[in-house]
N, C-alpha and C positions, 0 to 999 in steps of 0.2 A: 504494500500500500504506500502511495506516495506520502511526503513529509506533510503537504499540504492537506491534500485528504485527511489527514489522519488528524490533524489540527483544528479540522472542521468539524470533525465530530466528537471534538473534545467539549462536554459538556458546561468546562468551567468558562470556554473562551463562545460559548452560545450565550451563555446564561448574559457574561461581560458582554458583548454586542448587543443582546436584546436589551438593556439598562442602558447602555450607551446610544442607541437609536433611542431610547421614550426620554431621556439628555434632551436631544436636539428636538425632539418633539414639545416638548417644555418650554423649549427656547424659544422654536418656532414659532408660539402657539400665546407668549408674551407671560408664561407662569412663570417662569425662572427668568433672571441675569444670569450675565456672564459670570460672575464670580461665583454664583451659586452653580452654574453649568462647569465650570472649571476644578474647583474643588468636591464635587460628586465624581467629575471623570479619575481626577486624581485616589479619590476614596479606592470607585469599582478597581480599577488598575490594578492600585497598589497591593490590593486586596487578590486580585486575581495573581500577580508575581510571586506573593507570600504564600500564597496555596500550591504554584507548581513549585519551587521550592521546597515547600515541604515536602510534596508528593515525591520526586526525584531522592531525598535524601532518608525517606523511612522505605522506598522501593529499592538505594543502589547501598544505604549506609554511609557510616564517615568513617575513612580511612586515616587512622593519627600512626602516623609513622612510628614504627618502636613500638606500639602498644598493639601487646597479643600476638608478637612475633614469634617466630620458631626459636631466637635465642633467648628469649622470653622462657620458654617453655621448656630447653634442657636443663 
């Protein structure tokens, strides 16, 4: 499956998109300013970075060098 593909049917970056189009619908629409559109984008995002983050690091683990090595271990 291509890289794209595969990103598109990642549920967290739907979820981001669908809150980031009803953003600009907000805006559109005269419910929201800029700074309230600006810092909601900044929230979803940020939010959305911290979540693959995590997801990549409780899926691949953290490697600390020296700890739990085989010289560790004789």
């Amino acid at each position: 499956m291509s890289g794209l593909k595969k990103q598109l049917q990642s549920k967290k970056l739907m979820f981001a998109m669908i809150l980031f189009l009803a953003s600009i619908v907000f805006v559109a629409t005269g419910q929201a300013d800029f700074g309230q559109w600006s810092e909601f984008v900044k929230w979803v995002f940020g939010i959305y970075a911290a979540g693959n983050v995590g997801e990549h690091v409780s899926n691949k683990g953290v490697n600390i060098p020296g700890v739990g090595s085989e010289e560790e271990l004789v």
